[in-house]
C-alpha positions as a Markdown table, in Angstrom:
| # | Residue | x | y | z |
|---|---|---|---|---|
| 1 | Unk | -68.3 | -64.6 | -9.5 |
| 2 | Unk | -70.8 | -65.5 | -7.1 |
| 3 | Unk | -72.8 | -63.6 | -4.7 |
| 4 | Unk | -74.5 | -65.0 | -1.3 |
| 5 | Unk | -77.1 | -63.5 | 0.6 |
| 6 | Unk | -77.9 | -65.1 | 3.8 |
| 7 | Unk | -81.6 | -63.8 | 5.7 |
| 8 | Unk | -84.1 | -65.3 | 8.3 |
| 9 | Unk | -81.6 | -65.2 | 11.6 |
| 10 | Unk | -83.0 | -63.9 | 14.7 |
| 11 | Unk | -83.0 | -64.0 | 18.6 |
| 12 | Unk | -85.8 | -67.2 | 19.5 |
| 13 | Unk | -85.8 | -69.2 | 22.8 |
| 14 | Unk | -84.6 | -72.4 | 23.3 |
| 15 | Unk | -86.8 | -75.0 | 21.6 |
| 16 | Unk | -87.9 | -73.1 | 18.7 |
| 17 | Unk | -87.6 | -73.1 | 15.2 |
| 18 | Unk | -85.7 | -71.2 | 12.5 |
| 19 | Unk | -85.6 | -71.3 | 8.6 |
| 20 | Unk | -82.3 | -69.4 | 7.2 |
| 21 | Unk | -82.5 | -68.3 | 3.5 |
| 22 | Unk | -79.4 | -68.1 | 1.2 |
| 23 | Unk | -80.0 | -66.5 | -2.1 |
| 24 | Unk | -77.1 | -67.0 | -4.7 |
| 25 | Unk | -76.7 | -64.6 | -7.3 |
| 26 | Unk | -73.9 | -64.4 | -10.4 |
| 27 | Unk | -72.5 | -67.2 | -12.0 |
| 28 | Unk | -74.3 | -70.0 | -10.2 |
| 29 | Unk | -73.8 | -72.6 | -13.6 |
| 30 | Unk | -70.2 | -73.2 | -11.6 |
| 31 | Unk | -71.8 | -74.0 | -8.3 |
| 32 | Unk | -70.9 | -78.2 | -7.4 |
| 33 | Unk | -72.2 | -78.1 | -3.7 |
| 34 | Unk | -73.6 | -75.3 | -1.0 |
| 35 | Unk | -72.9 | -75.1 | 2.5 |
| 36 | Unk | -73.6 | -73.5 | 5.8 |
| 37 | Unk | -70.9 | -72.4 | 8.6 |
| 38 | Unk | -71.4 | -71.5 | 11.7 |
| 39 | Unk | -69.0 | -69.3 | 14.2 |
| 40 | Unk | -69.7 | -68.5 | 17.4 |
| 41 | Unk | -67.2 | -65.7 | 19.3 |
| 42 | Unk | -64.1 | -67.2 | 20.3 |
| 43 | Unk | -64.7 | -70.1 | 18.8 |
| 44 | Unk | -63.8 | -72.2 | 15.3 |
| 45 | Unk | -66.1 | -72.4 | 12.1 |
| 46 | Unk | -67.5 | -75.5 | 11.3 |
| 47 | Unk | -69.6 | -76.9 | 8.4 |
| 48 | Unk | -72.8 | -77.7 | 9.7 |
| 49 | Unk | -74.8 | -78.8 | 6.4 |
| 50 | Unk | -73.9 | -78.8 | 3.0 |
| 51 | Unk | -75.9 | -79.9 | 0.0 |
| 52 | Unk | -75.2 | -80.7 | -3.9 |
| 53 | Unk | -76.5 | -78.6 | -6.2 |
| 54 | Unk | -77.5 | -81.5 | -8.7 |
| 55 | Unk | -78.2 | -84.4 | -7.1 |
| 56 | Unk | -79.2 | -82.7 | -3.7 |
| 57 | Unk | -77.3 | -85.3 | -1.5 |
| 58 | Unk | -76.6 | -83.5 | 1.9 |
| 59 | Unk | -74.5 | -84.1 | 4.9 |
| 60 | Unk | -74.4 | -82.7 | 8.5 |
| 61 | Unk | -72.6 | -82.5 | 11.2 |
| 62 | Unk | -73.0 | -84.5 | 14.2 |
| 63 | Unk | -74.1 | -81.7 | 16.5 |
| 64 | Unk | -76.8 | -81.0 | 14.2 |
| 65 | Unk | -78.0 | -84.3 | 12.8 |
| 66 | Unk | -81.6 | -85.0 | 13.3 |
| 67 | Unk | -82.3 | -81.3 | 14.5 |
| 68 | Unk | -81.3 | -79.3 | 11.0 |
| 69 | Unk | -82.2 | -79.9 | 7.6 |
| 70 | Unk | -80.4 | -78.3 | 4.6 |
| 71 | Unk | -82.6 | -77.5 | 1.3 |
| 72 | Unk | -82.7 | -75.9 | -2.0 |
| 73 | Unk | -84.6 | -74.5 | -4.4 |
| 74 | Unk | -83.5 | -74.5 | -7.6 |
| 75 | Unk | -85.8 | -71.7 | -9.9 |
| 76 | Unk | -85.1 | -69.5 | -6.5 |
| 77 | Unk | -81.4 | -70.5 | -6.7 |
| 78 | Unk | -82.0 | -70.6 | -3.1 |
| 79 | Unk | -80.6 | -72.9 | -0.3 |
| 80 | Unk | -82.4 | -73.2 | 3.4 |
| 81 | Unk | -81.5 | -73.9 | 6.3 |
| 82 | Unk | -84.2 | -75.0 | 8.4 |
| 83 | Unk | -83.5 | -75.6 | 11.9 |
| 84 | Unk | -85.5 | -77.1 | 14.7 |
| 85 | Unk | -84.9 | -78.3 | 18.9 |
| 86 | Unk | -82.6 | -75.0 | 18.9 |
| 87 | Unk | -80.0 | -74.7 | 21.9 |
| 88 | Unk | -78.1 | -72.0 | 23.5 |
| 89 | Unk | -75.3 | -73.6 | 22.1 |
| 90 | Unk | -76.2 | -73.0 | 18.2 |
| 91 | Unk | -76.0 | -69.5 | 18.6 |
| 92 | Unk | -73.4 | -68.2 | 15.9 |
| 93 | Unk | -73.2 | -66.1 | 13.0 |
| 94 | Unk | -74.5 | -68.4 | 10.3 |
| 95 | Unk | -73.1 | -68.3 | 7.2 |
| 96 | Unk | -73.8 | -69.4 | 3.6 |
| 97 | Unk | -71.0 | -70.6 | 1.4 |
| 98 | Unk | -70.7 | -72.0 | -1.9 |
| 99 | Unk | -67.8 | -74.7 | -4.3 |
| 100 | Unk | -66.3 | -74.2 | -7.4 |
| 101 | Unk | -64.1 | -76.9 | -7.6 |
| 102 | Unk | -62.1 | -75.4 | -10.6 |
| 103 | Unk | -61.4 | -73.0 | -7.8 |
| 104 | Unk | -59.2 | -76.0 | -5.5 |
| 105 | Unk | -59.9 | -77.3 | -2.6 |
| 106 | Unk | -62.6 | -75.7 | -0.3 |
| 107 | Unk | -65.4 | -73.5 | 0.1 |
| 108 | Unk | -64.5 | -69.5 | -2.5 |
| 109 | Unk | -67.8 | -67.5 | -2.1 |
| 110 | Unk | -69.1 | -66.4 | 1.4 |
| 111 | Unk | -71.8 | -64.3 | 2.5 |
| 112 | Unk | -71.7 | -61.6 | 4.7 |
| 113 | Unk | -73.9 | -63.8 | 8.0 |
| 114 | Unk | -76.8 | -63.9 | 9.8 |
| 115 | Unk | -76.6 | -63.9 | 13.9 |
| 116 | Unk | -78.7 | -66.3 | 15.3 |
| 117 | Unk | -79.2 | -66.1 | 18.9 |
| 118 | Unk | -80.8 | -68.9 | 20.8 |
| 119 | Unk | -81.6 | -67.5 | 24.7 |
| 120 | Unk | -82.2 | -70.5 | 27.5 |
C-alpha cells in the first residue's frame, strides 16, 4: 500500500503563488507516475499535472499550462505542485494521487486534500 500526504494549500489572492507538497509513504518501489486532481464543489475532478516517477516526463492540463509546474523529489519521495498566476477559478480541493499499473487502469492511492482557495 501506499500512503499520500498532501500540505501547503491555503486561502491567497488572485495573482499569487502556491507550492503544494505530496509526501508518499509505503510501498513507493510500485509507483509508475504521480498526479494531482482538482475538485471544486459541484463540479468534476480533473487531472491537472501528472509526472513519472523515473524519467520525470510531465503533462498538464490545458487550463493550467504555462501557470503550474509539477515536480518531485526523489530522496523526499516527494512530489510538488508549484503554482503561479492563480485565479478564482483554481480554487478546489487539491489532491495528490498516485499509479500502480499492476493495479489496471487508473489512478489507486489518494490523499486525503488540501483546499486551496484563490479570492478575486
Amino acid at each position: 500500500q501506499v500512503q499520500l500526504v498532501e500540505s501547503g494549500g491555503g486561502l491567497v489572492q488572485a495573482g499569487d503563488s502556491l507550492r503544494l507538497s505530496c509526501a508518499a509513504s509505503g510501498r513507493t518501489a510500485s509507483i509508475y507516475a504521480m498526479g494531482w486532481f482538482r475538485q471544486a464543489p459541484g463540479k468534476e475532478r480533473n487531472l491537472v499535472a501528472r509526472i513519472n516517477w523515473s524519467d520525470a516526463d510531465t503533462s498538464y492540463a490545458d487550463s493550467v499550462k504555462g501557470r503550474f509546474t509539477i515536480s518531485k523529489d526523489n530522496a523526499k519521495s516527494t512530489v510538488y505542485l508549484e503554482m503561479n498566476t492563480l485565479k478564482p477559478e483554481d480554487t478546489a480541493v487539491y489532491y495528490c494521487a498516485a499509479d500502480d499499473p499492476r493495479n489496471g487502469v487508473g489512478f489507486d492511492y489518494w490523499g486525503r486534500g488540501t483546499q486551496v482557495t484563490v479570492s478575486s
